[in-house]
C-alpha beads as a LAMMPS data file, in Angstrom:
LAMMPS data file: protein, C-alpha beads

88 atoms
87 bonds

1 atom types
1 bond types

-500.0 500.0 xlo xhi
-500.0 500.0 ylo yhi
-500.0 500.0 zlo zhi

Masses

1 110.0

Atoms # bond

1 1 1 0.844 2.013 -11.935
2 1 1 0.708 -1.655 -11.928
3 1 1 1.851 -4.461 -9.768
4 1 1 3.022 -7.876 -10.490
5 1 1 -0.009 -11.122 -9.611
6 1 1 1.119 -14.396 -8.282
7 1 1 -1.620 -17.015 -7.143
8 1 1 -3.950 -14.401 -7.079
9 1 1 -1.957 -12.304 -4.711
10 1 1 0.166 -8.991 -4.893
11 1 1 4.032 -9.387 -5.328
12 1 1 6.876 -7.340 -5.050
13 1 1 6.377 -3.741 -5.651
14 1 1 4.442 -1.570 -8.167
15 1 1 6.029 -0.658 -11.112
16 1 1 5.113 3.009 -12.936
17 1 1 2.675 2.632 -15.884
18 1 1 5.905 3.860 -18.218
19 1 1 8.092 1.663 -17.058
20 1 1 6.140 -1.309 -17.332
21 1 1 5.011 -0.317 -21.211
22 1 1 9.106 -0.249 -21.532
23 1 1 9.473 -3.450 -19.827
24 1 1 6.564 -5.355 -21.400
25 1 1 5.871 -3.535 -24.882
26 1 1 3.549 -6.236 -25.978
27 1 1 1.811 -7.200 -22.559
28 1 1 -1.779 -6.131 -21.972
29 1 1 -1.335 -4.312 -18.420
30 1 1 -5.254 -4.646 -18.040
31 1 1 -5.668 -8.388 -18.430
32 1 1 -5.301 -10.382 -15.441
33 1 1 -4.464 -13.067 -17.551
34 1 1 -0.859 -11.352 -18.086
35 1 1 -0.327 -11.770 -14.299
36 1 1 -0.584 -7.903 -13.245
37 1 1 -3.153 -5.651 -12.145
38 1 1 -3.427 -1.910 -11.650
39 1 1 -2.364 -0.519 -8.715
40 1 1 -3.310 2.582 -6.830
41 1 1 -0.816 4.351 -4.555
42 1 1 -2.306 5.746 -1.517
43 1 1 -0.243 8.719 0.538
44 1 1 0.271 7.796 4.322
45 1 1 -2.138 10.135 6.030
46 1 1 -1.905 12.170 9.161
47 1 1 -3.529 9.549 11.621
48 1 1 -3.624 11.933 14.879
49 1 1 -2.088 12.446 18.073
50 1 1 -2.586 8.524 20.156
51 1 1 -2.727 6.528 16.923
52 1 1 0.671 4.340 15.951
53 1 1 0.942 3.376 12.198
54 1 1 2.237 -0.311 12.531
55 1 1 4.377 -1.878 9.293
56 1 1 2.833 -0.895 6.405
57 1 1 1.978 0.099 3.433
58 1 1 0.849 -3.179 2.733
59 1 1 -0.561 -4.273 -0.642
60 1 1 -3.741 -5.370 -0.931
61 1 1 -6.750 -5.737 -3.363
62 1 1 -9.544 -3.456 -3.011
63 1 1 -12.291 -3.919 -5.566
64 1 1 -10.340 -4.424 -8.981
65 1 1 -7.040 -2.852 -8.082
66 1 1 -4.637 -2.981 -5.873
67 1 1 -3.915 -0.324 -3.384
68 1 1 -1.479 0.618 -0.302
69 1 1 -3.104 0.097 3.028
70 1 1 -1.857 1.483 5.852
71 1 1 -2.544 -0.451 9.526
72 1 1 -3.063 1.754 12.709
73 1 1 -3.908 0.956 16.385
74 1 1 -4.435 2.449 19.099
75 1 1 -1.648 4.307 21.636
76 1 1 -1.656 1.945 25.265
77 1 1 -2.306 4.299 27.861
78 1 1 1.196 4.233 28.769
79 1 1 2.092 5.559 25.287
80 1 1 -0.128 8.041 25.517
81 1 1 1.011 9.293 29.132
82 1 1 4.762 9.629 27.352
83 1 1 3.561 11.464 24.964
84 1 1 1.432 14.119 26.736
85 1 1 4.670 14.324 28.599
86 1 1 6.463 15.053 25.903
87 1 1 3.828 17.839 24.799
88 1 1 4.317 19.718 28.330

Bonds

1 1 1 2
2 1 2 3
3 1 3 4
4 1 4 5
5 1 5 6
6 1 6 7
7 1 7 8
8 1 8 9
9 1 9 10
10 1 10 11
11 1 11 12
12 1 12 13
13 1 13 14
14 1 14 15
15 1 15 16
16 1 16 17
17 1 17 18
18 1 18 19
19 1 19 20
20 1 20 21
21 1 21 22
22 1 22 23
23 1 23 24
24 1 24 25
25 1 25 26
26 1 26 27
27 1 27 28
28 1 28 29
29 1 29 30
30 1 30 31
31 1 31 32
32 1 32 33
33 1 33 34
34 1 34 35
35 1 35 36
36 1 36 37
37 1 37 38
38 1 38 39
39 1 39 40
40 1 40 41
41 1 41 42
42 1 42 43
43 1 43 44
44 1 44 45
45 1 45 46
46 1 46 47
47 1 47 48
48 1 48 49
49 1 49 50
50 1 50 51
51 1 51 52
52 1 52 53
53 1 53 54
54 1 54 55
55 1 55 56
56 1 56 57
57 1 57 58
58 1 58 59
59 1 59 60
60 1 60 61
61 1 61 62
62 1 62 63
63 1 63 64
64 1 64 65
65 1 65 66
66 1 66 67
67 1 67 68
68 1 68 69
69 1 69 70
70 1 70 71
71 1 71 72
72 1 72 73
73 1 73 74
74 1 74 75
75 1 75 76
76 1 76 77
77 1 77 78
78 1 78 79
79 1 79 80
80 1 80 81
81 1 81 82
82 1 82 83
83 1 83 84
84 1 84 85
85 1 85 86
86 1 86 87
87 1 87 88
């Protein structure tokens, strides 16, 4: 996969290494120059009972790819109480 580079920054959304060859038969996926870098999807994971997942994925750089990152916090205690409620 590969996502579109603007001012150094990930735009958009990533596009599947097939389409893109479709797209852009005579662009060079691998060279920033071209305005794209590779991009590295990574699955939502189970983040526990008292942990909200806030907006996300996001799309940020991580090494020399791009990659999903998904933000958690913490449950207040109040959302916590609701949901050991709930679990009664």
């Amino acid at each position: 996969m590969f996502i579109r580079i603007e001012n150094g920054q990930p735009v958009g959304h990533p596009i599947l290494a097939e389409n893109f060859r479709q797209a852009y038969p005579n662009l060079d996926p691998t060279d920033p120059a071209n305005g794209f870098a590779e991009f590295i999807r990574i699955a939502r994971q189970d983040v526990g009972k008292y942990k909200v997942i806030l907006s996300g994925p996001t799309y940020e750089w991580v090494g020399d790819a791009v990659q999903d990152i998904w933000e958690t916090r913490d449950m207040t205690p109040e959302e916590r109480a609701e949901v050991d409620q709930l679990s009664e």
